[in-house]
N, C-alpha and C positions, 0 to 999 in steps of 0.2 A: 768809524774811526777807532783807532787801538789806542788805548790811554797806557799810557808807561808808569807801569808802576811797579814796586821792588816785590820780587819772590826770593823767598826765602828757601837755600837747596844745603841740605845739611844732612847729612848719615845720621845725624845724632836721636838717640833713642828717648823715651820719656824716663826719666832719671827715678830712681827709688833711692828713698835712704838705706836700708841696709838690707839683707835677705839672701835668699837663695837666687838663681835667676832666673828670670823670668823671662816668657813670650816678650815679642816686639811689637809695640807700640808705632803706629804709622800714619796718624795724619798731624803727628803735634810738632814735627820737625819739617814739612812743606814738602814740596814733590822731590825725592830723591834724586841726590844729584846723580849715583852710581848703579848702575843696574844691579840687579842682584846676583846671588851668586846660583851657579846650578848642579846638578846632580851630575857629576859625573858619567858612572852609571846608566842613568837615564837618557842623557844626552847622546851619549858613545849607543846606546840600542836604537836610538832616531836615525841617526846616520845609518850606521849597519843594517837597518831595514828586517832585522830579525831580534826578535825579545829573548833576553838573555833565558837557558834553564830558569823554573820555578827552585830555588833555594833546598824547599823540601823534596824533591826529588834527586837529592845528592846526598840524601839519609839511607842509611841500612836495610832499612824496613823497603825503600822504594826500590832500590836494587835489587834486592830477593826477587820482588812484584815482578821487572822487567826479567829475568832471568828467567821463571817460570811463564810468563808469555812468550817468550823464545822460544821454549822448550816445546810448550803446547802448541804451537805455530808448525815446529819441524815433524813433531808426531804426527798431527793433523794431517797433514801433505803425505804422508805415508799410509795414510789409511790404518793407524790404530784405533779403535775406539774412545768413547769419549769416558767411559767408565776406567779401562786400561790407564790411561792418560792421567786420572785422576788422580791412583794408586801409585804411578809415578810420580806427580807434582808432589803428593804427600811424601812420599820416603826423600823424595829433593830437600823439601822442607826441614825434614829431622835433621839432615846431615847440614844443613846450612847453618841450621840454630847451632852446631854444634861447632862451626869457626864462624862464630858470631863476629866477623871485622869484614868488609870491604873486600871482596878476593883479587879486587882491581889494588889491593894494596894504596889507594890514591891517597891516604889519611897517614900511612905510616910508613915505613922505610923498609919493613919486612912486618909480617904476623908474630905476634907475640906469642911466647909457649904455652898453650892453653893445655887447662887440665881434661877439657868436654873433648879437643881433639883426639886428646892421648888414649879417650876412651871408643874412637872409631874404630874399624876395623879395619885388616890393609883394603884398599882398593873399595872405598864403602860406596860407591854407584858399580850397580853389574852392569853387564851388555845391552840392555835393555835401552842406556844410554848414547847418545852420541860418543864416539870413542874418543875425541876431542876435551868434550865435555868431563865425560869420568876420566880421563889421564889428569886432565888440570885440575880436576878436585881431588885425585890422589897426590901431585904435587904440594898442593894446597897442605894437606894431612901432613905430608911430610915436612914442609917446613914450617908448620906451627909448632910442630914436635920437636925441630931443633936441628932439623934435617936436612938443611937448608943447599946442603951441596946436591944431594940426590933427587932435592927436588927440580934445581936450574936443572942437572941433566935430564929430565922429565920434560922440562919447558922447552928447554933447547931443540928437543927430539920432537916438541910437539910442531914448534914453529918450521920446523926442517920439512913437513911434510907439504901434500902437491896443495895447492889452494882450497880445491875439492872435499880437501880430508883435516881442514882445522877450520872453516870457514866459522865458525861459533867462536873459537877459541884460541884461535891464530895471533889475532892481536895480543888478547890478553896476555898471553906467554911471554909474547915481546915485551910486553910491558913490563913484567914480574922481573923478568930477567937484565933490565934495567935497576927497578927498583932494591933488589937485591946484590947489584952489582957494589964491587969495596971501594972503587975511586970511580971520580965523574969521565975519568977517559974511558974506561969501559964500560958505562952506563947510558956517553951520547951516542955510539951508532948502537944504542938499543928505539932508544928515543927515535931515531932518523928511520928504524927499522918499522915502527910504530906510527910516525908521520905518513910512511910513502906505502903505507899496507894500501893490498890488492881491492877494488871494489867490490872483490865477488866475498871477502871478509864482512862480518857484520859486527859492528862497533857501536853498542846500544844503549853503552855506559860511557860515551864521550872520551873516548883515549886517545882518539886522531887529534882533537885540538887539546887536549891536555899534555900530550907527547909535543906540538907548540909550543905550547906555554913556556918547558922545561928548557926548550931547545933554545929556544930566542933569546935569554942572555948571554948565551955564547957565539951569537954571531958579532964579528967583527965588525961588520958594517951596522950604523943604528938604525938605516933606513930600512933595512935585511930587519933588524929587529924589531920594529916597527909592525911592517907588511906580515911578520910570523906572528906577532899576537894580536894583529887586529885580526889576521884572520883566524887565531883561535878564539878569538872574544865571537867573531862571525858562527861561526861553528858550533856554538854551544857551551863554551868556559868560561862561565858570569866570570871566574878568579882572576882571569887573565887581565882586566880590568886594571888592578890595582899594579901589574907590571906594563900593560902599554903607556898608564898616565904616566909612569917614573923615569921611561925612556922618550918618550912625547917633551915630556920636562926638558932632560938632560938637553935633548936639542935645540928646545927654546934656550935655555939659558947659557948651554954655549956659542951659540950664534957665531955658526961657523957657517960662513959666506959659501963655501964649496957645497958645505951640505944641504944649505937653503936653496943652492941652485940648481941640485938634483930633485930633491923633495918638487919646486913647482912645477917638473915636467910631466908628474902624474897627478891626477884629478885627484884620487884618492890620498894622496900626501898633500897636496894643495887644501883639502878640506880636515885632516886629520891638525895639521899646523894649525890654521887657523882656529881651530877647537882650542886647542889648548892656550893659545895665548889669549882665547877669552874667558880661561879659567885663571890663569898666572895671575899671583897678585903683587909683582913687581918683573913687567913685562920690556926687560930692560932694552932684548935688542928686536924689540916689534919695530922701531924704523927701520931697520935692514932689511926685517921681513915686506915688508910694506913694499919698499926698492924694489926689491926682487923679484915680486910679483906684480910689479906695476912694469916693468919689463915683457911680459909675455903679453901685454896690452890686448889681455880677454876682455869680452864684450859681458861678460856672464862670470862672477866668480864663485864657485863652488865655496858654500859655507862662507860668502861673504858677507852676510850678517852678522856672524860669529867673532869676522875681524872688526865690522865697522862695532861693536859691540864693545871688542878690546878698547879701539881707538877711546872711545864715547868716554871710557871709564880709565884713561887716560890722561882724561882733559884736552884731548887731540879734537876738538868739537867739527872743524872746517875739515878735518881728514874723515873723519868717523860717515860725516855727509856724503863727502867724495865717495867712499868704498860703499856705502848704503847703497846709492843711485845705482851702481850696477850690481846690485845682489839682487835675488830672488823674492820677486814682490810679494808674492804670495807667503812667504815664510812667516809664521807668526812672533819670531823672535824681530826681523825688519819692520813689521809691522806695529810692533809694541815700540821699538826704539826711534819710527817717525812718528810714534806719538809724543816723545818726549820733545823733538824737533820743533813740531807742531807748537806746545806750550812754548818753548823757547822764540817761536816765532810770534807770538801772539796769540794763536789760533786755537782759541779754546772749545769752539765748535769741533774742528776736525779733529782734535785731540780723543775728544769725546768719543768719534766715530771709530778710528784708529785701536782707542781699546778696545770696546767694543767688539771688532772683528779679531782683534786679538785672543779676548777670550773666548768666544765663537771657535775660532780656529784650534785652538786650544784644548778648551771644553770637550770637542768633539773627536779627540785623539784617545787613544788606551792610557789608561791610569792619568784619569782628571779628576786631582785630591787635594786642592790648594787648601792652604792652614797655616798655622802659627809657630811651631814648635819648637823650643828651646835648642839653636844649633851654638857649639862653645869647640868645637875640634875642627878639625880642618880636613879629618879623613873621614868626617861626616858628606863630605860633597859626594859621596860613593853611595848615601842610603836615600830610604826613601823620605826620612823625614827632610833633606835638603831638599829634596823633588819636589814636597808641597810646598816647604818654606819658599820656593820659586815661583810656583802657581800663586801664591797666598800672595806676594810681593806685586803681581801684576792682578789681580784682584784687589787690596789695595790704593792701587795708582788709580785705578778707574773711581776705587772710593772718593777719593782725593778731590779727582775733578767731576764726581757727583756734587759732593760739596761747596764747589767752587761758584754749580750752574745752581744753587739752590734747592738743589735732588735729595733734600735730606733722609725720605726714607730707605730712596736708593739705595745711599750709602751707606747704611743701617746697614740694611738685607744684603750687600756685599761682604760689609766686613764682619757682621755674626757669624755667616757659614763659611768665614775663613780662618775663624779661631781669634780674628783682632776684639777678645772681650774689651776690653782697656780704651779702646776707641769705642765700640759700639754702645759700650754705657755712655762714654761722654754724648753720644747724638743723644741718647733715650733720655737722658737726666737733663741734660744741660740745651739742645737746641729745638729738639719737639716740642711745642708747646703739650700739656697733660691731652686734651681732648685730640690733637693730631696723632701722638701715642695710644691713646684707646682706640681710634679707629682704626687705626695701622695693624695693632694688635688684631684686635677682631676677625680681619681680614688674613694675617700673615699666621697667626698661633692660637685659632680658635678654640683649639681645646689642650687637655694636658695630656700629655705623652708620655705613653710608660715606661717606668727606669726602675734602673737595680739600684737604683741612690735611696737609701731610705727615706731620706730627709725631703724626698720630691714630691709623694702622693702616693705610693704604692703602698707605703707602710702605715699601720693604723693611726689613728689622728692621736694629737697629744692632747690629754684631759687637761681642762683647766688646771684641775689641783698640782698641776705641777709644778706654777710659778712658785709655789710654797715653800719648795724645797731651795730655791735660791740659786738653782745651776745655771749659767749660760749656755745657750742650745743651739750654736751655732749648726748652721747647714752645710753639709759638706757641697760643693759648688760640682755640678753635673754637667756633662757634655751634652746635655742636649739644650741647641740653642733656641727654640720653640718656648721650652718651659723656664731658661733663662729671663727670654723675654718677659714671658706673664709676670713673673715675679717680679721683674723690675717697677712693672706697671703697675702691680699691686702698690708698691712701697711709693710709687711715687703716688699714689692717688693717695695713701694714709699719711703723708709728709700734705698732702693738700687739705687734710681734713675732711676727704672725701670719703667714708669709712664702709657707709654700706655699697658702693661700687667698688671697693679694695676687694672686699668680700669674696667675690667670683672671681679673681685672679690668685688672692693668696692659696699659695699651696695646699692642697688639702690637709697634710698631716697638720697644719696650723690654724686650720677654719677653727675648730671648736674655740680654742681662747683667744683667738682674734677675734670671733662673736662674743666670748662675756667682753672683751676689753672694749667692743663697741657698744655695748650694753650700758654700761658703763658711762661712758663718754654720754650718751644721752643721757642716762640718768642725771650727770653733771648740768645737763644745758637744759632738762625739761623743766625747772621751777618749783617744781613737787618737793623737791629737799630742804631744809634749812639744818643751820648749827653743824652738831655731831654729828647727827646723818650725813649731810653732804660732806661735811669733814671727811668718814669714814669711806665714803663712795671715791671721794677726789683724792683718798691715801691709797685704795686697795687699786686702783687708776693709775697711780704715780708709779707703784711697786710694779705692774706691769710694764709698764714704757721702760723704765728702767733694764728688768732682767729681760725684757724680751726687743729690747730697743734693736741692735740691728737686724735682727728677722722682719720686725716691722716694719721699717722706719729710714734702715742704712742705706746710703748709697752706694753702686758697686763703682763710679771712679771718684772722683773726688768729693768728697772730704773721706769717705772713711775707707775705698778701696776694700769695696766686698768679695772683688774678681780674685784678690789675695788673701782670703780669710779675715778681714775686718785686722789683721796681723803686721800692717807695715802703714808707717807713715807716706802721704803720697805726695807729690807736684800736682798744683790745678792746672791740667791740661789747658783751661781754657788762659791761661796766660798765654803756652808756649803760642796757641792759636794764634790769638789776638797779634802776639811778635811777630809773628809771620809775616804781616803787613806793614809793618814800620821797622824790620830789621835791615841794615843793608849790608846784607850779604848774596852773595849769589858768582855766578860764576867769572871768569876772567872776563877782561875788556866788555861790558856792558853796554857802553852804547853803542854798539852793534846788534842789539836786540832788543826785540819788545818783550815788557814783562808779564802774564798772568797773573791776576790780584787770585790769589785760591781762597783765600778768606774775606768775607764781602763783609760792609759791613751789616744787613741783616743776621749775619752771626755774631756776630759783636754785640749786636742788642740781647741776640736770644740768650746767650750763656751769662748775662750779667740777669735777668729775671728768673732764670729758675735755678736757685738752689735754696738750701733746707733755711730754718731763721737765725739757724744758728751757724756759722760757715766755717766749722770746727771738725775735726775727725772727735768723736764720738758727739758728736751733736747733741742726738737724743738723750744724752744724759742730761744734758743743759734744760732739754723741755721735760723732763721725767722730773728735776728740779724744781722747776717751775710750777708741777702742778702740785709736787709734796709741799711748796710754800703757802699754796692757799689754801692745803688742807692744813695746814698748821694755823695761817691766821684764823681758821674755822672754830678750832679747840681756844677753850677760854685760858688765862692764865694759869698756870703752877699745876695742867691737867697734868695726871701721871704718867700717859704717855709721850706727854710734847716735847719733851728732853727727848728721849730716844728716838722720835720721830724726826727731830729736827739734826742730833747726831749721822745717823743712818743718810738722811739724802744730803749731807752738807759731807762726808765721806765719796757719794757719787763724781763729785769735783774734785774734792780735796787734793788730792795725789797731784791732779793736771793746771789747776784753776785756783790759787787760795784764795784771792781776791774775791772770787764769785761765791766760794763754799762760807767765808767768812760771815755772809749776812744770818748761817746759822747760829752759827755760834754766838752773835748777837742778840738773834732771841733767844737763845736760853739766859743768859744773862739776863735780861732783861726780864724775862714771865716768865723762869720758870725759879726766880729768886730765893722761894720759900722750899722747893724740891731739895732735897742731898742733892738728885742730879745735878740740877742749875748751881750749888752751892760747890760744887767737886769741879764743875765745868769752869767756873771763876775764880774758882785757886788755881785751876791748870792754865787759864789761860787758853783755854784749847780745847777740843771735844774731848768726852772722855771716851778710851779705848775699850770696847767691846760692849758700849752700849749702844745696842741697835735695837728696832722694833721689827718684829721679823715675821710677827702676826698681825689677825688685823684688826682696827682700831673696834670697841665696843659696840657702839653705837651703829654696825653695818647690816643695812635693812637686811630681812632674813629670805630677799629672793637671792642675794647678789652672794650667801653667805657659801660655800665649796666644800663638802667634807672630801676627806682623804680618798682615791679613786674615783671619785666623780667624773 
């Protein structure tokens, strides 16, 4: 039997007080109500069935590359040698360096007047060359020199010739002679000349669908403009991209009835629609759409995931169902979104299974790189970092309802290698018990992993004697989430007082005075000390915890937020958790649904038992505190360091804490009466400024004592 009980479905992010901004935080607001958002890009090369150009092969340098494999290609076939051939690529090369821009013009409107041209000769490829070839790189000369009319008639004469006799450079010509044309009336039947070029032309640099691209806003019809740049996006022009979404747009947002009702009679406009109105983020006339495709009453609708997807995120829940059922089962975008169903029904089992095969299916595709990454612009839906942010989001969701079924490591190990640091610490700190965290570790990051991060083990360890100097040493925080983990496990076993098992997980550059500081700490509990000695032992003790408190000691989510440089005040996640379960919120008309508890209360117990003793952002200074007070009751009255000793850690609060730092200032008042100190601290009222003790106390046995580079 299903118990009904309230989930919490809210977009909302885990809140920071102030900062730059940050990755998104995913299990402190309950299972998203709205599906995420996707890559553009990404999405548009799923459907097309063909991956856009590599980026970098739209650079100068790759162009040269391809040009000279043409070349070597047509030699080759003629039976020149390979030494010959060589001596040609080279003298190619020279004169290429020397119109150093694109000869496809694709970046500029014409060549610019270059001073390396003006130093070519006339006609700088001889015969040796394809006569196609050296004409268009003699036009090329000419018009970077300024010469721009003599070079169209150069292009024009080239493109004039039989197929046979420009097949290299056919296109190109067309192209140039567009690009250089003075109005777009004379530049589009260069374009059209360029689109409908001969097969037996070789077009090696993408001008057939870039000659698309150009063409398709001037077609009248948008369905006409549509079909011209998806088929240049098909063809190889990643660019074209950012002009099918803007005509795709247009037509969603006009929702014009005529045009919805040509668009469903092709499969491919049927699936390209539906794309975009599951990117739209105010998908005003998707019921008309909906209409009008529920009229061809298909058994199968292309990309009908994509609409039940729009619907979903909508608020259309009983449509979004409807259009699901006849989408394509197998799609992993359906399959993710009857996992949400699934919760919404109850069924926290199948749910489970659902993602699962979601990200199975997923997983198993070209570029599976789910992550966390700061998305803030909206024509980010075009890169890759949305693409992860997409994968990351349904990695996540699984985390979610690992959580739910009491999978806690699961959910660890999903959301560390998806970038969710901000959750992942809250499992490690806040629900693993310490000894379920050391096994886990053991098992998942048994050793340290090499990084360019100084601060992670590669770079040489830091000598003791450097607490001396009084710096904070904070670690700059590393993408690798292996050695993330150890150190988390470090800190939490030294927040346990567990110190020779910290040992083997703290970072190596920190072993060394994380050994005296454990050193130390026994000396404190072995008996052997009294008086001054241990005074001096439990100060040079304090001064550690202190300067080296969040290396040691910090947590990365709540209280101190190490995942953001120990630099911003945080929210305890384990609140928004705990809400989860007694919020009522959740979606329209309710009791028409069962609800998934995500948060059980075994979580509820775990996150109230583990955190630090002090439940403060900078904690450790509170226990750094604590231990500089029993080296002070250690020292007798009116000693000459006890005033500075007790200024210095009663400053460690002061700023955050008066109340707390106040019990210094009491004792100096109190023992250190007969001192100036004590006597300057009682006329002020208040510590005196700039007396701190900043070495160490006398009396400190002479193993524990550190000279300078030690």
């Amino acid at each position: 039997m299903r118990a009904a009980v309230l989930l919490f479905l809210s977009a909302a992010n885990l809140g920071l007080a102030c900062g730059p901004m940050f990755p998104d935080a995913a299990i402190f607001s309950g299972f998203p109500e709205k599906l995420p958002r996707v890559s553009y890009l990404e999405e548009l090369r799923i459907i097309s069935g063909r991956p856009p150009e590599n980026p970098d092969e739209m650079q100068f340098s790759s162009q040269v590359a391809k040009e000279q494999a043409q070349l070597e290609r047509y030699w080759k076939a003629t039976g020149i040698s390979d030494a010959e051939i060589q001596t040609r690529i080279d003298h190619y090369s020279v004169v290429r360096g020397k119109l150093a821009v694109p000869l496809d013009g694709s970046s500029l409107i014409g060549f610019p007047k270059s001073f390396e041209a003006a130093v070519l000769p006339v006609r700088p490829l001889g015969p040796e060359f394809p006569a196609d070839v050296a004409d268009y790189v003699e036009a090329a000369r000419l018009h970077s020199t300024g010469a721009t009319a003599d070079a169209r008639k150069l292009w024009a004469e080239i493109y004039a010739r039989p197929p046979d006799k420009k097949r290299l450079r056919g296109i190109w010509s067309a192209w140039m002679m567009a690009k250089t044309s003075t109005t777009i009336g004379e530049a589009l039947p260069w374009y059209e000349r360029v689109a409908m070029a001969d097969k037996e032309e070789e077009d090696i640099i993408g001008l057939i669908p870039a000659a698309k691209a150009w063409l398709a806003p001037h077609k009248e019809d948008p369905l006409e403009r549509v079909r011209m740049l998806y088929d240049a996006f098909q063809s190889g022009h990643p660019r074209s991209v950012v002009d099918l979404r803007r005509a795709l747009g247009g037509i969603c947002e006009k929702g014009d009835s005529a045009v919805f009702q040509r668009a469903v009679e092709e499969p491919l406009l049927r699936q390209l629609v539906n794309f975009q109105f599951q990117v739209e983020r105010t998908p005003t006339h998707l019921p008309l759409w909906c209409t009008t495709l529920e009229q061809k009453n298909l058994k199968q609708v292309e990309g009908g995931a994509r609409l039940a997807w729009a619907l979903y995120n909508a608020g259309s829940y009983q449509e979004s169902a409807r259009w699901l059922a006849i989408s394509d089962t197998a799609d992993p975008l359906a399959i993710w979104l009857s996992a949400k169903f699934s919760l919404r029904s109850g069924n926290l089992s199948r749910a489970n299974q659902q993602l699962a095969e979601a990200v199975r299916v997923f997983s198993g595709r070209e570029k599976w790189m789910p992550g966390n990454p700061v998305l803030n612009d909206i024509w980010l839906e075009i890169t890759e970092e949305t693409h992860a942010s997409f994968q990351g989001k349904l990695v996540a969701d699984r985390a979610i309802v690992f959580l739910a079924r009491k999978e806690y490591t699961q959910a660890l190990e999903s959301l560390r290698h998806a970038g969710f640091v901000m959750d992942a610490a809250y499992i490690a700190e806040r629900i693993l018990t310490t000894n379920e965290l050391l096994a886990h570790v053991k098992k998942a990051a048994p050793t340290w992993l090499p990084s360019d991060d100084p601060h992670t083990g590669d770079s040489p360890p830091v000598p003791p004697s450097l607490y001396v100097g009084g710096g904070e040493f904070y670690p700059r925080w590393h993408d690798c989430p292996d050695n993330r983990l150890r150190y988390q496990l470090a800190r939490r076993l030294a927040r346990a007082g567990r110190l020779r098992e910290a040992m083997d997980y703290m970072p190596p550059v920190f072993q060394p005075i994380w050994q005296h500081y454990a050193a130390l700490d026994r000396a404190c509990h072995s008996g052997k000390y009294r008086s001054r000695e241990l005074a001096a032992i439990t100060w040079r003790q304090a001064y550690i915890h202190r300067k080296w408190g969040s290396e040691f000691f910090g947590t990365d989510a709540f209280p101190d937020g190490g995942v953001y440089g120990f630099s911003y005040p945080i929210h305890d996640g384990a609140e928004s958790r705990i809400a989860l379960s007694i919020s009522p919120m959740g979606p329209p008309a309710p009791d028409d649904r069962s609800f998934v508890a995500l948060v059980t209360p075994d979580e509820r117990r775990r996150v109230k038992r583990h955190l630090p003793s002090y439940q403060k952002r900078l904690h450790y200074r509170y226990t750094a505190s604590d231990l500089a007070w029993k080296a002070a009751k250690l020292l007798p009255d009116n000693h000459p360091q006890l005033a500075a000793l007790c200024t210095t850690a009663g400053y460690w609060t002061a700023h955050r804490d008066l109340e707390f730092a106040d019990r210094f200032y009491q004792m100096i008042v109190r023992r250190c009466a007969a001192t100036p100190e004590g006597k300057a601290a009682d006329e002020r009222r208040w510590f005196v400024p700039g007396l701190k003790l900043r070495d160490d106390l006398p009396d400190l046995p002479e193993q524990f004592k550190i000279t300078a580079g030690s």
